[in-house]
N, C-alpha and C positions, 0 to 999 in steps of 0.2 A: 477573949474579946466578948461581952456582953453583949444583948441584944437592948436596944433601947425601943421601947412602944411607944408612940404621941399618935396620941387626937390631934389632928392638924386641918388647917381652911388649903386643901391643893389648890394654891392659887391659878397657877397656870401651866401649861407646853408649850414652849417657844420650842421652833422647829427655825433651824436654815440649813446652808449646803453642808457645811463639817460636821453639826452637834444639835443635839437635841438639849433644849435647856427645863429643869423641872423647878417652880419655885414653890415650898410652900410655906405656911405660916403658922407659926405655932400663937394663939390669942392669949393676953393678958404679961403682962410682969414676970412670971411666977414661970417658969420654967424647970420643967421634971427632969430630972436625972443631964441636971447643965453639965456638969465636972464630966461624964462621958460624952456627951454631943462637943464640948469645947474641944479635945482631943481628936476630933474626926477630923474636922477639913483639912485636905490637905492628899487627902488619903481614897484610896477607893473603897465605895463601899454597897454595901449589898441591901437594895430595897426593895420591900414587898409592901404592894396598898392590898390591904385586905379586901377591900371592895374589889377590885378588879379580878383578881382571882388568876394574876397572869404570874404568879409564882417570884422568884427573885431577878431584880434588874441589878446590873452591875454599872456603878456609876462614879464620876468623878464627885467628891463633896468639894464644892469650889470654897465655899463660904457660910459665916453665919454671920447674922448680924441682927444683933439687939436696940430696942429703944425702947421705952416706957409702956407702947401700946402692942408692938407683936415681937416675933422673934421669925427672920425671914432663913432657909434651910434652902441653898440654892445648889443645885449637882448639874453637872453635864456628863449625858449620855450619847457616847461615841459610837459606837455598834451597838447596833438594837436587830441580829441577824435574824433572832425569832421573832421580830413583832410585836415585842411586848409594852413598847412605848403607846401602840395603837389602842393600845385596850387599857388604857389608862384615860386615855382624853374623852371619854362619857363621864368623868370624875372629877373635870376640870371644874371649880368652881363651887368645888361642895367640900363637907365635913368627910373626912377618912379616915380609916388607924392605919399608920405608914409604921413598918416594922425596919431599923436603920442596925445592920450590924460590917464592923469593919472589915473588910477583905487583907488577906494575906499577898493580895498582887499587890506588888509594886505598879505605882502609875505609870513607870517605864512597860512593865509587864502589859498591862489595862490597852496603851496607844499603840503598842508592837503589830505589826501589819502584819509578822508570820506568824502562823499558829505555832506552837509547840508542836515537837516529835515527843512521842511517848517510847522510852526506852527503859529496859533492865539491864543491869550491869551484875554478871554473876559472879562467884567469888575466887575465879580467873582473871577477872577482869575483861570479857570478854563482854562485849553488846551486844545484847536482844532486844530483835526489833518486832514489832506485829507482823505476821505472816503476811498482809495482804498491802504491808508499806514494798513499797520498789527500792530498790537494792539500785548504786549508781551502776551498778553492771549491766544490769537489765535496761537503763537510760541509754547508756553509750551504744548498746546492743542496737538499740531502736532507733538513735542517733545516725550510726550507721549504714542500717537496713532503708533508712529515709535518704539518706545519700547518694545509695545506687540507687534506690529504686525512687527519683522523685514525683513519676506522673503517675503513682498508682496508689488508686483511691483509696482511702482509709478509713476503718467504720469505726464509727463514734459512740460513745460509750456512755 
């Protein structure tokens, strides 16, 4: 998966309750490296504006769409858990180089509300978990301990 560079007009950030919408516009006919942008939407993918300086946003590519005078690059951003949509909108409105390369998530993967568990699987077959993830023993344990004991305070973490 290639990186594609554009000079682009960040037209705007539309912001509502579910999604953050990013448009921008690439100026003139004549569009650099089409054959890989025409393959993206659809797809999530991983953007960085160089001006901003907030490193890579992961985002849905909804759409492209062409006519004679621009070429518009529209993505929505669902989780923005760092921030990094905020430090784009001092850019709104001007000239950027948006750096666009495809991600390997699936948009099922992208809109998944759990995060992943990180696990190894050794050549037993046996799972290795991170030392500091909770084992459901240790759940049930304190499932439990919260049963008999339910008026006694609990310190938070």
């Amino acid at each position: 998966m290639s990186k594609v560079e554009l000079n682009v007009l960040f037209k705007k950030v539309q912001k509502d309750d579910k999604k953050e919408v990013l448009l921008f516009h690439v100026q003139g006919d004549e569009l650099p490296q089409a054959d890989e942008l025409l393959k993206m939407p659809g797809c999530i993918a991983m953007i960085t504006v160089e001006e901003s300086q907030a490193g890579e946003l992961g985002a849905e590519f909804v759409s492209i769409q062409r006519d004679d005078k621009k070429t518009v690059l529209k993505f929505h951003v669902k989780r923005d858990t760092e921030g990094k949509v905020n430090k784009f909108y001092p850019f709104a409105g001007s000239n950027v180089t948006v750096t666009l390369q495809q991600s390997q998530m699936s948009i099922e993967e992208f809109y998944e509300d759990n995060p992943r568990i990180e696990y190894q699987v050794d050549e037993n077959g046996n799972v290795e978990v991170p030392k500091d993830q909770l084992s459901l023993d240790e759940v049930e344990d304190q499932e439990d301990q919260d049963a008999a004991n339910p008026f006694e305070e609990k310190e938070l973490h």
